[in-house]
C-alpha positions in Angstrom: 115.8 137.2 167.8 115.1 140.2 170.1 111.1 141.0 170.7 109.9 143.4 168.4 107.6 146.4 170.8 104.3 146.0 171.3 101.6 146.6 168.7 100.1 148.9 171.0 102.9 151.0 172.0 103.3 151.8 168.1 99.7 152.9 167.9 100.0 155.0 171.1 102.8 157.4 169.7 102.1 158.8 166.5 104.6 158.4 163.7 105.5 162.5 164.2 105.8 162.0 168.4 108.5 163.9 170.0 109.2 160.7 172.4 111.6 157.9 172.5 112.4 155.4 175.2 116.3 155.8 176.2 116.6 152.0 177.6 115.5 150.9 173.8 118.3 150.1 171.4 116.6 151.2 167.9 119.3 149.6 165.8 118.8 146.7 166.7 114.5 147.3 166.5 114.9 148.1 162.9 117.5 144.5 162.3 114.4 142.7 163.7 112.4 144.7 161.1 115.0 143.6 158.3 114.7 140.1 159.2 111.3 139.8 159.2 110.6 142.0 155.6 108.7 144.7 158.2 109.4 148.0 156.3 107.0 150.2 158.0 107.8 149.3 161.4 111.1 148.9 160.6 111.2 153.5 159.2 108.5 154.1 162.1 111.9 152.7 164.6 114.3 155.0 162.6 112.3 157.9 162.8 112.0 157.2 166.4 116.2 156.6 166.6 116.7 159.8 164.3 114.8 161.8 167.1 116.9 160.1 169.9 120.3 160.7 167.8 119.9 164.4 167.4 119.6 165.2 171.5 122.2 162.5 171.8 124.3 162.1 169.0 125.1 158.9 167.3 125.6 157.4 163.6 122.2 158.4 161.4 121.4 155.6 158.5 118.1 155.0 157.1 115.9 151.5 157.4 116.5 151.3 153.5 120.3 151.2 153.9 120.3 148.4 157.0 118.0 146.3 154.7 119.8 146.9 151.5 123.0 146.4 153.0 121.8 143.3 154.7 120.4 141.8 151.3 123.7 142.2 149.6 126.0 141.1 151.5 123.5 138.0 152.0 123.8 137.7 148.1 126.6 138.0 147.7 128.3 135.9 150.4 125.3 134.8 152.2 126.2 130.6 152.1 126.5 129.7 156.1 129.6 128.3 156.0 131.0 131.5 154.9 132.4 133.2 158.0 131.6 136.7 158.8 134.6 138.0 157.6 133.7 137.9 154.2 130.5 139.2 155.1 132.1 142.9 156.7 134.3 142.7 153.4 131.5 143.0 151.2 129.4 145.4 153.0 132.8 147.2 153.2 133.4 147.5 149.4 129.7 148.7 149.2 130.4 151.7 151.9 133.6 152.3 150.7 132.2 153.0 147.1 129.2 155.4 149.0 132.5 157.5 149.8 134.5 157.2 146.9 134.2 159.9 144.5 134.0 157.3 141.7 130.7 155.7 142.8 127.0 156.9 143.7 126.8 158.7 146.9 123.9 156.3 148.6 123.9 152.6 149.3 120.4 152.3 146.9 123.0 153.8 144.1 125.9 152.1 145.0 124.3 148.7 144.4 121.9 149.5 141.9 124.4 150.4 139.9 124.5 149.2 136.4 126.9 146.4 136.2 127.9 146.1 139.5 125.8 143.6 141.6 123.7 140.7 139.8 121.5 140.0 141.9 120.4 143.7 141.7 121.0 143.9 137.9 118.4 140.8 137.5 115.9 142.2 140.0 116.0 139.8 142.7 117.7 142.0 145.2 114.0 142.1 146.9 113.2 138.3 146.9 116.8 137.8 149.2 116.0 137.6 153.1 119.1 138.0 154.6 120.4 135.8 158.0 120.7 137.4 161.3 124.4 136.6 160.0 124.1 138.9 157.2 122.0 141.9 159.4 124.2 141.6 161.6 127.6 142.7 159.7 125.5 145.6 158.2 124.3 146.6 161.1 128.5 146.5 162.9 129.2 148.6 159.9 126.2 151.2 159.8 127.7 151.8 163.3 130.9 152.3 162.0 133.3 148.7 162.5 135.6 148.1 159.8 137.8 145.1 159.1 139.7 146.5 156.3 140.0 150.1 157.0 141.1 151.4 153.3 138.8 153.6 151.1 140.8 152.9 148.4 139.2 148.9 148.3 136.6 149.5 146.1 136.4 146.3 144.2 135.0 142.7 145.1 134.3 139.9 142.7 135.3 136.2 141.6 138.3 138.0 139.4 140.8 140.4 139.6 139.9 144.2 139.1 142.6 145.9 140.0 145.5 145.8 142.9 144.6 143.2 145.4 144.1 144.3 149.4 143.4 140.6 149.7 142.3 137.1 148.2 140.1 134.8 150.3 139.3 131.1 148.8 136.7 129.1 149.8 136.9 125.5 148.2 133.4 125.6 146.9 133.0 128.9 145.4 136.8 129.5 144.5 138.6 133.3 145.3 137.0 136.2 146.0 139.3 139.0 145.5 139.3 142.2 147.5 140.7 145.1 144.9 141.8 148.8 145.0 140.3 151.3 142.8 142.9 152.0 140.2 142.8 155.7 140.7 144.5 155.8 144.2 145.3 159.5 143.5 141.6 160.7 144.2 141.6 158.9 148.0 143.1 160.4 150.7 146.6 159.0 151.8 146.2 155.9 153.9 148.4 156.8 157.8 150.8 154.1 159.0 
């Protein structure tokens, strides 16, 4: 795991400073954060990024959603011989419902969801510490990666919800199937 900054750095720039260090990757600051349950460290770095990304540009997400993400896709396919594949799939479906219009517009809504996540739904989202594994894919797709690049997948779970994108078995926990929302019509058509 990459070294977290100094204490004393942190107490030498206030929280509302102007100044950012350029060699410093923030991202991955704030994963560190994640994996080690440091919230206010972890929004004191994404203050610091958010200050760097508007004179330079860049992807803006909040602590919240990298440790959020991270916790559901741990949930939900979180066992270490699952390969990260399935791991981008599920953070996937989660972003992909953020910009659906048939979902919540945040990843906190998205997953809190009624129905739509147990682990959330029986308030135990908190108690998962995700992998590096599991930061890691959230992280790739904060930043923008995608491995299955349609919208219109909005769907994954242990059954079928709709049209399947794709069906990946595992032998111990069976198929976990990759869906598209049933209401293609409101997505944008997909370019060959």
């Amino acid at each position: 795991m990459r070294k977290l900054l100094p204490l004393l750095f942190i107490l030498i720039i206030p929280l509302n400073a102007k100044a950012y260090d350029m060699s410093l990757d923030y991202s991955s600051l704030m994963a560190d954060c994640v994996a080690i349950s440091d919230y206010k460290t972890g929004e004191w770095y994404e203050n610091v990024r958010n200050i760097k990304i508007s004179k330079y540009g860049g992807v803006r997400w909040s602590y919240e959603d990298l440790e959020l993400l991270s916790k559901i896709i741990e949930a939900e396919a979180g066992m270490n011989w699952l390969d990260e594949h399935i791991r981008m799939c599920v953070g996937e479906v989660v972003l992909n419902r953020v910009s659906s219009p048939e979902f919540p517009d945040t990843i906190h809504e998205v997953i809190y969801q009624e129905g739509q996540y147990h682990h959330a739904e029986q308030g135990t989202l908190h108690e998962v510490i995700p992998t590096e594994k599991s930061i890691s894919a959230a992280l790739r797709l904060l930043n923008g990666e995608r491995v299955i690049n349609d919208k219109r997948v909005v769907f994954q779970s242990n059954y079928i919800l709709g049209g399947i994108y794709e069906a990946i078995y595992d032998e111990l926990l069976g198929y976990t199937y990759l869906c598209y929302s049933s209401n293609s019509s409101l997505y944008e058509p997909i370019s060959k």
